[in-house]
Residue frames as qw, qx, qy, qz and C-alpha x, y, z in Angstrom:
[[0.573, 0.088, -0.445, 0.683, 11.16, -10.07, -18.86],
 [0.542, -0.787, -0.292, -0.048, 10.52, -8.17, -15.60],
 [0.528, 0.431, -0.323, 0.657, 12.35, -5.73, -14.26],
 [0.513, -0.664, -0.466, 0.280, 12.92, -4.56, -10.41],
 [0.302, 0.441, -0.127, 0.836, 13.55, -0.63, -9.38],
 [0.109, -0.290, -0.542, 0.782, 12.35, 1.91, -6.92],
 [0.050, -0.571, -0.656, -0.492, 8.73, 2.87, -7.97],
 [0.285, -0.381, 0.209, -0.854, 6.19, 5.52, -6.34],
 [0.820, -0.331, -0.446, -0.139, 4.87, 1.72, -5.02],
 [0.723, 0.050, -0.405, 0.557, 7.78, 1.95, -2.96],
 [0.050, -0.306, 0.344, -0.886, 7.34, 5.41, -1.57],
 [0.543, -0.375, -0.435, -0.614, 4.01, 4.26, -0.93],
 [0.825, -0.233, -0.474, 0.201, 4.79, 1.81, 1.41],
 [0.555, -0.011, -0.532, 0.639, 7.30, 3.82, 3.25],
 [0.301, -0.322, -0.045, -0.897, 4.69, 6.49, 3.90],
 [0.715, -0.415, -0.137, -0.545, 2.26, 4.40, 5.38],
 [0.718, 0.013, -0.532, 0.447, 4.92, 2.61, 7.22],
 [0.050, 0.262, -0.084, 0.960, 5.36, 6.10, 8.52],
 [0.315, -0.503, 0.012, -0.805, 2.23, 6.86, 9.36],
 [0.619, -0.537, -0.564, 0.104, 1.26, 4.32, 11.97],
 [0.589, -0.359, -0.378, 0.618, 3.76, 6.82, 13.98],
 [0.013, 0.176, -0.276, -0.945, 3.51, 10.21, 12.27],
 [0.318, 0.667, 0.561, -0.373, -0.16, 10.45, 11.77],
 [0.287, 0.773, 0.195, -0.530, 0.29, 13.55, 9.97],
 [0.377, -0.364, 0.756, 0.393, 2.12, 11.91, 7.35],
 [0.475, 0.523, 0.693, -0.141, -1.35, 10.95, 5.90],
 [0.065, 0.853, 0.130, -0.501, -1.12, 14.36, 4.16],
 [0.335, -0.428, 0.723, 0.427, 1.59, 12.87, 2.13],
 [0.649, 0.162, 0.740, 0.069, -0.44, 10.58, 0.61],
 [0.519, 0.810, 0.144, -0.231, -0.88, 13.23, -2.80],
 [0.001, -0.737, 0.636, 0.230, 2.74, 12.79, -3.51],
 [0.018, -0.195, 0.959, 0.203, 1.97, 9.10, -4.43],
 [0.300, 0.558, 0.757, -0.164, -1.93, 9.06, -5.16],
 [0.031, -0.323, -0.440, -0.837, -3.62, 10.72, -8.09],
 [0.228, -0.029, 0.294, -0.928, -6.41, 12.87, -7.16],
 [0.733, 0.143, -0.174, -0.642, -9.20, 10.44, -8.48],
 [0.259, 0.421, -0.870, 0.002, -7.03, 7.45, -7.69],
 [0.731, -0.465, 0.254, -0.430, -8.47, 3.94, -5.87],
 [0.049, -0.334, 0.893, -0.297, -7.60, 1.76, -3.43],
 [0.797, -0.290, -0.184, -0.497, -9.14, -1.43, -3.00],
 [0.006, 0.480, -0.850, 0.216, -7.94, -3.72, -0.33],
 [0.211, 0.359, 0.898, 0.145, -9.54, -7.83, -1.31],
 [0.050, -0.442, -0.848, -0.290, -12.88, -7.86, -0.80],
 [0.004, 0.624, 0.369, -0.689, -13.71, -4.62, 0.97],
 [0.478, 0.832, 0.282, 0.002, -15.76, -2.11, -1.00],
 [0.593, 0.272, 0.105, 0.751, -13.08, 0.74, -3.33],
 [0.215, -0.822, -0.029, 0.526, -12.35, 3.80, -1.86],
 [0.505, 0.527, 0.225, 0.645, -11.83, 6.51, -4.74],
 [0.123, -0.910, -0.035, -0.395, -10.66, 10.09, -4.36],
 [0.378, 0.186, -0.608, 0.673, -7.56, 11.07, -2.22],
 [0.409, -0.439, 0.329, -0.729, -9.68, 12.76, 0.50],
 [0.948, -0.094, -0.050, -0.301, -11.60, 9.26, 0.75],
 [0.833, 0.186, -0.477, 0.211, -8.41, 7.32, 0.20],
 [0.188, 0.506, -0.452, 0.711, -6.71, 9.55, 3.10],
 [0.653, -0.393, 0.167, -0.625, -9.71, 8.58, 5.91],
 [0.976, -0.051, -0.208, -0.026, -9.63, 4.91, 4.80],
 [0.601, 0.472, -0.395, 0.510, -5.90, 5.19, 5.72],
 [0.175, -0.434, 0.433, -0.770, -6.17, 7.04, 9.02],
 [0.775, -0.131, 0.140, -0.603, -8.96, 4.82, 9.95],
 [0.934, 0.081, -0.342, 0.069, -7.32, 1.17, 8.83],
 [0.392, 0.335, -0.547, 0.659, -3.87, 2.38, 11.18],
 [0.391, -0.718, 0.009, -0.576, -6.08, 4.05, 13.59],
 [0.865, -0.377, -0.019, -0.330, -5.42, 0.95, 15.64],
 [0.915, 0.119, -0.181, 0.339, -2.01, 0.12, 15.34],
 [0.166, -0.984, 0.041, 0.048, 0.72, 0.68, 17.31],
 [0.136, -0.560, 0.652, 0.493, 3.77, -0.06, 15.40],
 [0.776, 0.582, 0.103, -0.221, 3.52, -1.20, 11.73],
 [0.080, -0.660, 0.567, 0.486, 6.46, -2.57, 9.13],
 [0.866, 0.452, 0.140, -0.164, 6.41, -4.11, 5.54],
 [0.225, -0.397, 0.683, 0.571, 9.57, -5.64, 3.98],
 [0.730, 0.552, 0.317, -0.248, 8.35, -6.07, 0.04],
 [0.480, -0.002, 0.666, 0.570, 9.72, -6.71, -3.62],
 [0.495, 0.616, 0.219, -0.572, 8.25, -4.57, -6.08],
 [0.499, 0.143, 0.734, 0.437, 8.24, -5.88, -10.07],
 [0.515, 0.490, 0.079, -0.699, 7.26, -3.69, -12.96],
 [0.601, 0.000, 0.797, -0.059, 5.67, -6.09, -15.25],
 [0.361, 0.066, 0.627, 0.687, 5.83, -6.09, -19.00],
 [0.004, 0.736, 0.640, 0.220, 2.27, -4.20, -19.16],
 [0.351, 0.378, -0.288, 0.807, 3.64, -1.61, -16.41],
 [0.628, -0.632, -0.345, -0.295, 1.93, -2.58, -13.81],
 [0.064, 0.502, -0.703, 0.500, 3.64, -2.86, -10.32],
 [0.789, -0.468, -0.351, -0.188, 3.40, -5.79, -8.35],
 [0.174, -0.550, 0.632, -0.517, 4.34, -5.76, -4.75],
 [0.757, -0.165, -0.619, 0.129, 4.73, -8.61, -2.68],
 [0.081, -0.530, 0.560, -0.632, 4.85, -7.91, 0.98],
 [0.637, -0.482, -0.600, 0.038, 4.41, -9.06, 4.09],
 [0.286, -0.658, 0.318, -0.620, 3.22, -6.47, 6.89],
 [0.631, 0.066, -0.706, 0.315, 3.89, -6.98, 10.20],
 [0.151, -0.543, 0.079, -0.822, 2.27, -4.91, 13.26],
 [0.156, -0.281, -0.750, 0.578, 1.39, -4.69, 16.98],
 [0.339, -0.592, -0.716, -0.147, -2.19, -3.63, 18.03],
 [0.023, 0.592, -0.325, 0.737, -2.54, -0.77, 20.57],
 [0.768, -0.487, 0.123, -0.397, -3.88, -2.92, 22.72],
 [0.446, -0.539, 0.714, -0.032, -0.50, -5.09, 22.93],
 [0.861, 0.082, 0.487, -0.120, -1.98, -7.66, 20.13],
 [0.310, -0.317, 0.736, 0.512, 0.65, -9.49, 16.99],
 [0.679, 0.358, 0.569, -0.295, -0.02, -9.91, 13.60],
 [0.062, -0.512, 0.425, 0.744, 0.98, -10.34, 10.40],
 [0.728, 0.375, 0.539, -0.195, 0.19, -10.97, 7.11],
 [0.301, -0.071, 0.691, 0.654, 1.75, -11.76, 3.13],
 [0.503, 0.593, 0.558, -0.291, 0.15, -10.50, 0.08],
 [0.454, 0.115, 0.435, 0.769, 0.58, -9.05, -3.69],
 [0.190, 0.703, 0.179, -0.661, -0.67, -5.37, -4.49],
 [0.444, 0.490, 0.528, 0.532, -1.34, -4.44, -8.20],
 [0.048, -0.702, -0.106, 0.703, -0.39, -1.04, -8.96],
 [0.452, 0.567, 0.428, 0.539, -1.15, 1.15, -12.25],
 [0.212, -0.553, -0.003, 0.805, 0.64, 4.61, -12.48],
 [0.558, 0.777, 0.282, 0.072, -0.36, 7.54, -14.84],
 [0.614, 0.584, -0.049, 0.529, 1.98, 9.65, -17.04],
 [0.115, -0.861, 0.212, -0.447, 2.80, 11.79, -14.09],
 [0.253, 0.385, -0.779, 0.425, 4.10, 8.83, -11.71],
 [0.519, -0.230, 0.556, -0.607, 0.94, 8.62, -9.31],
 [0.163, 0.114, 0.980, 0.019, -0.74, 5.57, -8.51],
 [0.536, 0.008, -0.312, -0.785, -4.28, 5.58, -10.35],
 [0.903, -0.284, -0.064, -0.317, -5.25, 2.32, -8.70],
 [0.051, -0.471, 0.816, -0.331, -4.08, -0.13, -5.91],
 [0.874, -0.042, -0.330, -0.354, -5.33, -3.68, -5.49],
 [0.284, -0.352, 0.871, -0.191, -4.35, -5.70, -2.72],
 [0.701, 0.206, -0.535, -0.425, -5.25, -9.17, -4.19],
 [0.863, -0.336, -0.161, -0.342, -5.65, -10.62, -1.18],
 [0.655, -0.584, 0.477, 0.052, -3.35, -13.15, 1.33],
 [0.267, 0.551, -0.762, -0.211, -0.04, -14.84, -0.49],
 [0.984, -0.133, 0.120, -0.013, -1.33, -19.05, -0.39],
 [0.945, 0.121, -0.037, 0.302, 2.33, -19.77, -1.66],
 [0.622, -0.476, 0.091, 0.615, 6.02, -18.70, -0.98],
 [0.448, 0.880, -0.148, 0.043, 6.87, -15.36, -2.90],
 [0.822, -0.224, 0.260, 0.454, 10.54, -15.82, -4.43]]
């Protein structure tokens, strides 16, 4: 059985929702990242370490000018968190895009995330 709540996946998200406008928001990111924590996002390389995870962040928005994610988050009998989302975002240069997908989160005993896994584009309707 699976159960749905507000997680620190959730803050996650609304932080970097955040920061496309609020740059300095980035700063945040230790309030929902362990200090040793990674991010991997498919097939790019992992980015460990909040300082590292905080660039890769600043640098993956760098280009956007407006950003928004509506998601579902699930903790899953193991206590992982999966997230389903689909971002949405404009380009600073005026260009659309969006895109579906499922994150895999593992938290430690304190609440942070210890790894993030975007697992790539959604092929099928999330329900």
């Amino acid at each position: 059985m699976t159960q749905t709540t507000e997680t620190v996946a959730d803050r996650y998200i609304t932080l970097v929702d955040r920061a496309v406008h609020e740059p300095q928001a980035l700063q945040e990111l230790g309030s929902v990242f362990a200090p040793g924590a990674t991010v991997q996002f498919g097939d790019l390389p992992p980015v460990t370490g909040l300082a590292d995870i905080t660039e890769f962040y600043r640098n993956f928005y760098s280009e956007m000018a407006d950003s928004k994610h509506v998601w579902t988050t699930t903790v899953l009998g193991d206590g992982t968190l999966e997230v389903r989302f689909i971002a949405a975002w404009r380009t600073t240069d005026g260009q659309l895009a969006s895109q579906g997908a499922v994150e895999h989160v593992t938290v430690d005993a304190n609440g942070l995330i210890t790894q993030l896994r975007v697992l790539g584009p959604e092929t099928e309707k999330a329900g």
